[in-house]
Backbone as numpy.savetxt, mean C-alpha at the origin, in Angstrom:
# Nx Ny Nz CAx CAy CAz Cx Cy Cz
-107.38 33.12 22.75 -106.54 32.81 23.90 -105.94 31.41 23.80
-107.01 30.67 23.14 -106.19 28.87 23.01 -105.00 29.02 21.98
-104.90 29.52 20.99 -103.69 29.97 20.44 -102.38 30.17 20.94
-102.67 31.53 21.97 -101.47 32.00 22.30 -101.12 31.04 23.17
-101.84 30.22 23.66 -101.39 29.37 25.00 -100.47 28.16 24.37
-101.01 27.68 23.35 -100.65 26.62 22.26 -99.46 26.48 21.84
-99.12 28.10 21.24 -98.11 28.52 20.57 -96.76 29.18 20.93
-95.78 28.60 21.74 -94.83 29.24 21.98 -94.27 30.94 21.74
-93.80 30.98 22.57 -93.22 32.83 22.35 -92.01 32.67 21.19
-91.69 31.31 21.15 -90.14 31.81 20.62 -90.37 30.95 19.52
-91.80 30.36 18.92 -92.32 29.65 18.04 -91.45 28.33 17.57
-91.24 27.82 18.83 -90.53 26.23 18.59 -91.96 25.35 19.21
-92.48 24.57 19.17 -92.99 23.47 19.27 -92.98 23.14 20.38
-93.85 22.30 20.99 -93.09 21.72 22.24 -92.67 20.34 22.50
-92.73 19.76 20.91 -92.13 18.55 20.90 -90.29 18.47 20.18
-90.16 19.93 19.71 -88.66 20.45 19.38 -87.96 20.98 20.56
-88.87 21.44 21.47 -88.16 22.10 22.35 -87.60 21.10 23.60
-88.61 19.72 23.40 -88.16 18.88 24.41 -86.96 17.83 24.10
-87.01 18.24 22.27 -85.21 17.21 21.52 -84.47 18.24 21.51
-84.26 19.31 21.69 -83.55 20.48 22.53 -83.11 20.22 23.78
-83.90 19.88 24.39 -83.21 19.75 25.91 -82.93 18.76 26.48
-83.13 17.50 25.23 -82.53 16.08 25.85 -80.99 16.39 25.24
-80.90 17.23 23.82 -79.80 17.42 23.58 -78.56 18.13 24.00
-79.12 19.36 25.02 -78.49 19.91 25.94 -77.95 19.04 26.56
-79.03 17.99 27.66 -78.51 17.37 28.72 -77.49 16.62 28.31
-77.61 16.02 27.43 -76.22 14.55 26.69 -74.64 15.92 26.25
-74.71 16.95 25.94 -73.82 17.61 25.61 -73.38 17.85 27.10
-73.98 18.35 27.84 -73.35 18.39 29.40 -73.11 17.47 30.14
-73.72 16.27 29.60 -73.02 14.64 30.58 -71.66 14.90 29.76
-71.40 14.77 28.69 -70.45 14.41 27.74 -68.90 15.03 28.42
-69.49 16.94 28.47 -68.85 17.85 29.06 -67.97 17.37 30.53
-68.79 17.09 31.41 -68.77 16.53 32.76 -67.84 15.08 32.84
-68.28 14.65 32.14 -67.52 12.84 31.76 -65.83 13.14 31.00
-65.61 14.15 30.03 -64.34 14.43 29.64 -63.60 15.34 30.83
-64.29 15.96 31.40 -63.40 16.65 32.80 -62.97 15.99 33.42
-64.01 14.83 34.09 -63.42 14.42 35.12 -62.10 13.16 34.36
-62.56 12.75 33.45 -61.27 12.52 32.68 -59.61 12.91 32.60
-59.77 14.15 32.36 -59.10 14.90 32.29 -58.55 15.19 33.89
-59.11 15.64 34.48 -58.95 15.51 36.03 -58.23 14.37 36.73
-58.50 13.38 36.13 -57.98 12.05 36.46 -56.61 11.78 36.18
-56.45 12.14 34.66 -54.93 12.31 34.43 -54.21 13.05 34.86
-54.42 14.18 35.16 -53.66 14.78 35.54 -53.07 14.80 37.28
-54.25 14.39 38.10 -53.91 13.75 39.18 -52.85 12.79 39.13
-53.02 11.93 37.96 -51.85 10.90 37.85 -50.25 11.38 37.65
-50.12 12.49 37.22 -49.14 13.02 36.43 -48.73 13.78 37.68
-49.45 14.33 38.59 -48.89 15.23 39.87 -48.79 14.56 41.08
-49.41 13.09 40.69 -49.26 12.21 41.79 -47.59 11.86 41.85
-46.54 11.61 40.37 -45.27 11.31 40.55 -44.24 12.94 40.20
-44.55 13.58 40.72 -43.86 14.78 40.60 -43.33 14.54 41.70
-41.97 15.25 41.95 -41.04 15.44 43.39 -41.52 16.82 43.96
-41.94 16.50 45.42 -42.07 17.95 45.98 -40.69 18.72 45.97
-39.98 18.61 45.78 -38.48 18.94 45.94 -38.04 19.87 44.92
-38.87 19.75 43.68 -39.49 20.24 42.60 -39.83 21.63 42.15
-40.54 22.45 43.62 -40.98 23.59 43.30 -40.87 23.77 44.34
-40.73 25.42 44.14 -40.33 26.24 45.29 -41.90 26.32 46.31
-41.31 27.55 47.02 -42.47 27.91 48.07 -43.63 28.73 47.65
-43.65 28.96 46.56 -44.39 29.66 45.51 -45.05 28.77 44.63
-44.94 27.91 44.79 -45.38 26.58 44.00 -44.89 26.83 42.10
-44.05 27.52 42.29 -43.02 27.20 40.69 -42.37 25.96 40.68
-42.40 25.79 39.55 -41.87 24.49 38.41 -40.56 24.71 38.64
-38.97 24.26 39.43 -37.55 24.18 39.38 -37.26 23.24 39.12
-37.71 21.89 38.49 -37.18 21.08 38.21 -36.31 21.08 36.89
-35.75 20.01 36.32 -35.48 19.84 34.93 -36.63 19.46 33.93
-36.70 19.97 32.70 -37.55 19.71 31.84 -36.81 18.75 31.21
-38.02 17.11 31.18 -37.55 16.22 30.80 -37.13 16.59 28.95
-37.69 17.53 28.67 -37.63 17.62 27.17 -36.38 18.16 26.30
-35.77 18.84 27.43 -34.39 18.97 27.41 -33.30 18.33 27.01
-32.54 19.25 26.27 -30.97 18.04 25.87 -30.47 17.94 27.36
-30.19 16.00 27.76 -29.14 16.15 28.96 -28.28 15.62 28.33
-27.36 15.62 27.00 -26.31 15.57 26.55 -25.55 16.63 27.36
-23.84 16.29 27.84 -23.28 16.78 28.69 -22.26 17.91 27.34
-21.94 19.18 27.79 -21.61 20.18 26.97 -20.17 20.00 27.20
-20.06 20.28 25.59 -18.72 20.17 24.97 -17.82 21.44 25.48
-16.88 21.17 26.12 -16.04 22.08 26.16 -15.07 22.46 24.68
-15.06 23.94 24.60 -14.88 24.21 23.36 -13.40 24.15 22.54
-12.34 24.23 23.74 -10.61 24.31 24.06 -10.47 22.56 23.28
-11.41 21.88 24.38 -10.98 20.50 24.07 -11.32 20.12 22.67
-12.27 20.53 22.06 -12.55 20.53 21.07 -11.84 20.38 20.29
-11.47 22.06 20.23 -10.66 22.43 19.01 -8.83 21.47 19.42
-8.43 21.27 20.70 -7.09 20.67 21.04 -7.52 19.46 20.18
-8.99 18.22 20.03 -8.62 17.15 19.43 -8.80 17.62 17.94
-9.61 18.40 17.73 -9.51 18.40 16.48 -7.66 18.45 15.68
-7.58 19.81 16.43 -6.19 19.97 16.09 -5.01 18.58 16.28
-5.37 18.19 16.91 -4.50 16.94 17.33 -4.70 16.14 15.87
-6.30 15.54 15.56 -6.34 14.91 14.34 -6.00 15.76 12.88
-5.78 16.74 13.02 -5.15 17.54 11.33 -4.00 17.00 11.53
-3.36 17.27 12.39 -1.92 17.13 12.93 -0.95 15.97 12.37
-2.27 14.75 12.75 -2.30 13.07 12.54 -2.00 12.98 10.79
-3.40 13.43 10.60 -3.49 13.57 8.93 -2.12 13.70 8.00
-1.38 15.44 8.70 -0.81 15.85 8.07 0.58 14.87 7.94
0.71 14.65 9.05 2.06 13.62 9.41 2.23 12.57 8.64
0.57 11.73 8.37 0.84 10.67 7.57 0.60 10.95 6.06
0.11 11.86 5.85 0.00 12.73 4.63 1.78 12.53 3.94
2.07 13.59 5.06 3.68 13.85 4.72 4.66 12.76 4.61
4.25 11.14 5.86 4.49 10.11 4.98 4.59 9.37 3.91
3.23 9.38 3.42 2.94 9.11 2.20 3.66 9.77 0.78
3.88 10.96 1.04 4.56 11.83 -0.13 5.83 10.94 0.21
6.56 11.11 1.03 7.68 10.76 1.31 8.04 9.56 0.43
7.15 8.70 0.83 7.24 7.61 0.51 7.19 7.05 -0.98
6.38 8.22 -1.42 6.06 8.43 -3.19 7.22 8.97 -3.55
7.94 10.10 -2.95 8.85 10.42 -3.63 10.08 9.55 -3.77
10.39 8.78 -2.61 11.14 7.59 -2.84 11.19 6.39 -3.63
9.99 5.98 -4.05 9.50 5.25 -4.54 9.77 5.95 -6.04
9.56 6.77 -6.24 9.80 6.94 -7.56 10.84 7.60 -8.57
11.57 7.99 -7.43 13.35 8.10 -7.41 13.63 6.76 -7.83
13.34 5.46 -7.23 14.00 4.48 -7.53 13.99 4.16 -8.81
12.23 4.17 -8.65 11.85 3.63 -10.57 12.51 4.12 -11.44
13.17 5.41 -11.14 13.13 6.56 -12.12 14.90 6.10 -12.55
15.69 5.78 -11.51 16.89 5.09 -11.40 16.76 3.73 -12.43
16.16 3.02 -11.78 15.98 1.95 -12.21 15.62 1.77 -13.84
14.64 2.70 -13.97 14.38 3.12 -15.75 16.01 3.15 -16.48
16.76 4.43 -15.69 17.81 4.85 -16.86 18.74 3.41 -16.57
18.78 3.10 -15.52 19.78 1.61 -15.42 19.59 0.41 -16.02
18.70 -0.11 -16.20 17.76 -1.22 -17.42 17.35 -0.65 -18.54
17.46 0.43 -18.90 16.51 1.12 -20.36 16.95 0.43 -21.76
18.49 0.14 -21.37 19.43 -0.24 -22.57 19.28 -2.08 -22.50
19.07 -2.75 -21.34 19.13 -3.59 -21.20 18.78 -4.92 -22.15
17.86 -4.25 -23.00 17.08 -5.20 -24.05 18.95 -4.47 -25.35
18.97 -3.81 -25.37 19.64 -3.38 -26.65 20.79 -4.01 -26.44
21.44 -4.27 -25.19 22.96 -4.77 -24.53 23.14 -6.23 -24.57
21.79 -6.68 -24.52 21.60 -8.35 -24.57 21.42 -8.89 -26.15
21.14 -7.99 -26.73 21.20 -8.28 -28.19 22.68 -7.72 -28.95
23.33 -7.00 -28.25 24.79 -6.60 -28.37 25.65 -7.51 -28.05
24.88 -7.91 -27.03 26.35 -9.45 -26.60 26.45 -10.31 -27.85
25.33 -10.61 -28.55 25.60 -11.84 -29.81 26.97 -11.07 -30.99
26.79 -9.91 -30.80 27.84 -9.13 -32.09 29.17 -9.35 -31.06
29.19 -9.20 -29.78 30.37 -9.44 -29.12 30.84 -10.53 -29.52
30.04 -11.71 -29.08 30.33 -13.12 -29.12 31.51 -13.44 -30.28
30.00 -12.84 -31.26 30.76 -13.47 -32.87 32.44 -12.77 -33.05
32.84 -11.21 -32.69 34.21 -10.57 -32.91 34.39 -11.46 -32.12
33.86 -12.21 -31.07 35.40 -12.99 -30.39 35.79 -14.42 -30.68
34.19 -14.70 -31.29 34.79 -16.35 -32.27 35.83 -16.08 -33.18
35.79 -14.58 -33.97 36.29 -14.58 -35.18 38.33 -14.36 -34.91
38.20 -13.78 -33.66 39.81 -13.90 -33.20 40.12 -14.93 -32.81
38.93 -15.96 -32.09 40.00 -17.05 -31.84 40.25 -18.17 -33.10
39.16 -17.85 -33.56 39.72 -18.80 -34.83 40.34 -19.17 -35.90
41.50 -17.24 -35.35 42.97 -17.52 -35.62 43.48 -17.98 -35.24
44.60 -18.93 -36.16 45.92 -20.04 -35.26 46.83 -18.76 -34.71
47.66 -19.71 -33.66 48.69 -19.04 -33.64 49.71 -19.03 -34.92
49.60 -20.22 -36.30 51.26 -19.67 -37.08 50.41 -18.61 -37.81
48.82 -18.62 -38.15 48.28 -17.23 -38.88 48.65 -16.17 -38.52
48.54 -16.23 -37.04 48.99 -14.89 -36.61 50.67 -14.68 -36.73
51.53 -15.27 -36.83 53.07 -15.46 -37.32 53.13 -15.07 -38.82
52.32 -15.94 -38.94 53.03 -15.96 -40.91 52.30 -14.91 -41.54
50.99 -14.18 -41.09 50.15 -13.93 -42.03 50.20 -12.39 -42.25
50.25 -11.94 -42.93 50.50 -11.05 -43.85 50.25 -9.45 -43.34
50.91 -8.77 -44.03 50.32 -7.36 -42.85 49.20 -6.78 -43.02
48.37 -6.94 -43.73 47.32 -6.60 -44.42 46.31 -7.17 -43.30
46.11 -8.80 -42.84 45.48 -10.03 -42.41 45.97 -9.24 -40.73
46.91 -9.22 -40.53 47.38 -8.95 -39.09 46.50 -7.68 -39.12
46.74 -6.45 -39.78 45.96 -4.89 -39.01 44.40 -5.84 -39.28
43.70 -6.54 -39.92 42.35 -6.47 -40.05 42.03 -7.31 -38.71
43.19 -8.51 -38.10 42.60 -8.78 -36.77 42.52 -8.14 -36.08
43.99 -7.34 -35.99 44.11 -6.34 -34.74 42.58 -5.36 -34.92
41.99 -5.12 -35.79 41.35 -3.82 -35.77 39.95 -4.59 -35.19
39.87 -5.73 -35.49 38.99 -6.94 -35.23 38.74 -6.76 -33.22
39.83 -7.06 -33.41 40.10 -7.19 -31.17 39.75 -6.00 -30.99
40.23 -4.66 -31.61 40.59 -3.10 -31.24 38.81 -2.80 -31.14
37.62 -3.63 -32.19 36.57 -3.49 -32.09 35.94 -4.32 -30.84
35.93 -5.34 -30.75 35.23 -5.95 -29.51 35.77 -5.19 -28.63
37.29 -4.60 -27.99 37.43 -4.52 -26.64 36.69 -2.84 -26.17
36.20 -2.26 -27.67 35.74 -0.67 -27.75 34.67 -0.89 -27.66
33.91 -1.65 -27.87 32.26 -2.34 -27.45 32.14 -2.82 -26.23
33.00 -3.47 -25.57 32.60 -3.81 -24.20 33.07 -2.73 -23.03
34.40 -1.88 -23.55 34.22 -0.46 -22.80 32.75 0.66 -23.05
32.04 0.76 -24.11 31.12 1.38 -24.23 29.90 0.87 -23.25
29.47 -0.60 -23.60 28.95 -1.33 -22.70 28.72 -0.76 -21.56
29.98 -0.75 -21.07 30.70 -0.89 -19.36 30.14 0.45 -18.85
30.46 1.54 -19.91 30.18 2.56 -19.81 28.86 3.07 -19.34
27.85 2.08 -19.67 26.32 2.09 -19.76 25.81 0.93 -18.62
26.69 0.60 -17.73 26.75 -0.04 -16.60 26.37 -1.66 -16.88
26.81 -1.86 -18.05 26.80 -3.30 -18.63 27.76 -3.92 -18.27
28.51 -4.90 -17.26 29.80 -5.53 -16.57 30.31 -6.98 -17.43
31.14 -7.22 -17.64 30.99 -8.57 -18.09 31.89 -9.43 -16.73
31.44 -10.36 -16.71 31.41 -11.63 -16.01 32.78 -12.29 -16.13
33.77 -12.30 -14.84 34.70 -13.25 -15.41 34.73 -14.29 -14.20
34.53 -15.36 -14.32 34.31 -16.07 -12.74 35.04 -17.31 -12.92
35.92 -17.53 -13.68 37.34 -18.40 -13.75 38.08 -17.72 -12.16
38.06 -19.55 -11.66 38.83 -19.71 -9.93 38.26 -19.01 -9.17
36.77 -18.70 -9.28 35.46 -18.20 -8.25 34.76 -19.62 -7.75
34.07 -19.60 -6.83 33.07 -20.70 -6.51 31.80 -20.24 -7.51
31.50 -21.50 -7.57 29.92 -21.69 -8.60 28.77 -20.82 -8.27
28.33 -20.05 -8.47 27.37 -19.50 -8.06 25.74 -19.48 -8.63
25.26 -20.42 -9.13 24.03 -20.27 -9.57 23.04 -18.87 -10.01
23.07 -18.30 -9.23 23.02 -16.77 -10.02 23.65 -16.01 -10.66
24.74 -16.10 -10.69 25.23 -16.01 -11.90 25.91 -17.02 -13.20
25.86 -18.21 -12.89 27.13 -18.63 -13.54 25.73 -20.12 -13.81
25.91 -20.85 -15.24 25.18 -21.84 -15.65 25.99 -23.26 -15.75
26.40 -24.19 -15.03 27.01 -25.20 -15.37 26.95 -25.87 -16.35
27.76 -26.35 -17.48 27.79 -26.72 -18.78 27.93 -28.21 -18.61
29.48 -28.44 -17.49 29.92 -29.80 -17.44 31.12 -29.73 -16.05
30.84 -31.02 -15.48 31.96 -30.96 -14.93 33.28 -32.06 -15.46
34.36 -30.83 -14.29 35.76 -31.41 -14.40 36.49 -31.76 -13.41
36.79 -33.33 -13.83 37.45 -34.40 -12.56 39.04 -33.33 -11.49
39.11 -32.83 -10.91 40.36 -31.79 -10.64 40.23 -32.02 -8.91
40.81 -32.86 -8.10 41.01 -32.71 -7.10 41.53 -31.95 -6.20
42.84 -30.87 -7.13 43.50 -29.81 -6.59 43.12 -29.03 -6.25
41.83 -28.56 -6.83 41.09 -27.27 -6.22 39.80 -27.48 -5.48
38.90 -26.91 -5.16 37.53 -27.01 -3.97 36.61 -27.70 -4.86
35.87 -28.94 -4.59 34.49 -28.81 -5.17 34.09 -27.88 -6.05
33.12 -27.75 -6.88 32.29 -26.78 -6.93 33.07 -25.73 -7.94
34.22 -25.66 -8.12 35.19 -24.02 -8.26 34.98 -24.08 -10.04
34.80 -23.10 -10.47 34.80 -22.70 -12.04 36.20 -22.44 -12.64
36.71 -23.92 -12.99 37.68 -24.02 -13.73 37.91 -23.93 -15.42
36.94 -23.31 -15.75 36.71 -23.33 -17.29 35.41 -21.98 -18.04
35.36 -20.86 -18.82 34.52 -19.86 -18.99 34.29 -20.60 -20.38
33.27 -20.95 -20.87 32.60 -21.41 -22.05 32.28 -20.22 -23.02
31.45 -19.59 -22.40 30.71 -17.97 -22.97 30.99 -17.20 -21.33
31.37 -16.10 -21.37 31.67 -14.90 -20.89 29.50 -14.01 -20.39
30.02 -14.36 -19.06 28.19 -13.70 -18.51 28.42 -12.36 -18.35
27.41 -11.40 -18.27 27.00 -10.44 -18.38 25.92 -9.66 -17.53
26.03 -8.98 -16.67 25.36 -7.80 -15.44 25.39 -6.39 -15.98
24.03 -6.51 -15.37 23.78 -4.95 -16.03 22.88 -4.59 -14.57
23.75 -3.52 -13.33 23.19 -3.11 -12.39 23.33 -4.74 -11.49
22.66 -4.85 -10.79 22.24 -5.67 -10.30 21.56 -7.28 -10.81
21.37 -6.56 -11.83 20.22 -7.96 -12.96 21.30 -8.75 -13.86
20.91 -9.79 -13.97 21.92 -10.60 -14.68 21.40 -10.59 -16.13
22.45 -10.19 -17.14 22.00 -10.23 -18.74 21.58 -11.49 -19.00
23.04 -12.77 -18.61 23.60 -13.91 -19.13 23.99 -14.40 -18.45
24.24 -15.34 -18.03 24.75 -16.16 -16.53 25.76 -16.71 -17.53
26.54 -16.62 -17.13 28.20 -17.66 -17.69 28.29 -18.78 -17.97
28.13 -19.41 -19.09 28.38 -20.60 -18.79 29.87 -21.62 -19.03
30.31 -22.38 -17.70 31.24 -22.79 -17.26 31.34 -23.99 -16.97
32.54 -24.25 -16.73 32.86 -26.44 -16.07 33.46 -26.15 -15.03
32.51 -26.53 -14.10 32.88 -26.46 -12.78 33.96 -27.80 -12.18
34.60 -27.42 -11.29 35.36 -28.65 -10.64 34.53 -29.86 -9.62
35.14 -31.30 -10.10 34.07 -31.95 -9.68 35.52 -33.00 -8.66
35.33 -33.46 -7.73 36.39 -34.63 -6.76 36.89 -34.00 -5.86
37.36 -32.43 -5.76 38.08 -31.53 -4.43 37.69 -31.82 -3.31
38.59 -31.06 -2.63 38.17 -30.61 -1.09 36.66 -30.14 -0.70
35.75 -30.78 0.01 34.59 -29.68 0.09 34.99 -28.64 0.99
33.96 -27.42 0.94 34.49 -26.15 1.79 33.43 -26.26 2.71
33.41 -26.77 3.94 33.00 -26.68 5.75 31.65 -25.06 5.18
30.63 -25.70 5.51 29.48 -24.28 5.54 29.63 -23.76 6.20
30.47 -23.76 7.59 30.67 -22.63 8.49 32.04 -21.57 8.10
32.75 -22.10 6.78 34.15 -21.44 6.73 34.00 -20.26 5.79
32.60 -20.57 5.04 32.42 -18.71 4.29 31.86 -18.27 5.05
31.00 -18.01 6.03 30.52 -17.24 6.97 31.57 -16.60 7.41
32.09 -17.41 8.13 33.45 -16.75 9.20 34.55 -16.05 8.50
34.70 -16.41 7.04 35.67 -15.22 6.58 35.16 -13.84 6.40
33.51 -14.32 5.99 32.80 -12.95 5.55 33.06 -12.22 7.00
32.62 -12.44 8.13 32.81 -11.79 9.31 33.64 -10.95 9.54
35.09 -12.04 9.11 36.46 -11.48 9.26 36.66 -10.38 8.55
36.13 -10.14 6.83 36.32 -8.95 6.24 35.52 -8.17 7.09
34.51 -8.19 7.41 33.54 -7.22 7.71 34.13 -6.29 9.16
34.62 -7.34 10.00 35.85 -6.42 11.07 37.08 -6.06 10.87
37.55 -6.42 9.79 38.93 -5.77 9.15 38.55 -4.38 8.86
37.49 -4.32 7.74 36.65 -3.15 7.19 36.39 -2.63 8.10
């Protein structure tokens, strides 16, 4: 009988069975202590809710903060800006070509109009020389001299003046600015000459014969300008230019 009394039914000890039930108790404080925890927060969380919130049924109508409140795109407007910006694109797109194609019309001008330009400036020296070589016939050579001497000048002139029409042809101009005003872009002063009869400034003398090709100057002329004249008033080429320009 001292046995069975001794010995548990469920054969635990009774010094296991009593770290059993201290271990119970600490698992159910533990239990009890995270509820009311839990309890606590959540009081906090329903303490700032709006009654306004839920119906009479006690449902949730509010907004869920978790929600996009980004405001919705209307879809018309959308597509109107989009379309608006292709629109933009295309316009300046179509500028741009525009602008390329112009741009390269010019160059393309500009190529065939200068192409020769190097070959025309090295052509002027063969000009030059046929025209030293006529003047540096006398006049009695050209009288007395023989018919043979006469066709080889003539054929001499008949060549320079067929070179500077070919030239011309190739938009090469030559320069004649005898009784023009001086112009620095085109024309190179050599020397001046004392001549009171005519304006300041005026190109009374062609040294070498200048040369334009398009717009660009081959050779600027060089000349003896008039030096003691009349000066010309800076307001009196304006006002003639005017005058052509309303005649025209």
């Amino acid at each position: 009988m001292a046995d069975e009394t001794n010995t548990p039914q469920d054969g635990m000890s009774p010094s296991a069975r009593e770290r059993l039930r201290k271990a119970a108790d600490e698992l159910l404080k533990a239990d009890r202590k995270a509820n009311r925890r839990a309890a606590a927060e959540n009081a906090d969380d329903y303490a700032e809710l709006d009654p306004n919130e839920f119906d009479d049924e006690g449902n949730w109508i509010g907004e869920d903060p978790d929600m996009d409140t980004e405001p919705q795109v209307d879809p018309v407007e959308a597509l109107t800006a989009e379309n608006a910006e292709l629109k933009d694109r295309m316009l300046r797109l179509a500028a741009d070509m525009e602008n390329l194609r112009n741009r390269t019309k010019r160059e393309v001008s500009d190529a065939k109009t200068f192409a020769v330009a190097n070959f025309a400036r090295d052509m002027l020296g063969v000009s030059d020389n046929l025209r030293r070589a006529v003047e540096a016939v006398s006049d009695e050579k050209r009288a007395n001299g023989s018919d043979e001497f006469k066709s080889l000048l003539e054929g001499v002139e008949l060549t320079e003046k067929s070179m500077l029409s070919t030239m011309e042809r190739h938009g090469v101009k030559k320069l004649d600015p005898e009784g023009q005003k001086f112009d620095p872009n085109f024309h190179q002063a050599m020397f001046e000459v004392p001549n009171p009869e005519v304006p300041n400034n005026t190109v009374v003398q062609v040294v070498q014969s200048g040369y334009q090709i398009g717009e660009r100057v081959l050779r600027p002329a060089m000349v003896g300008v008039a030096k003691g004249g009349a000066k010309t008033p800076a307001a009196e080429t304006p006002a003639e230019d005017n005058s052509d320009q309303s005649d025209s």
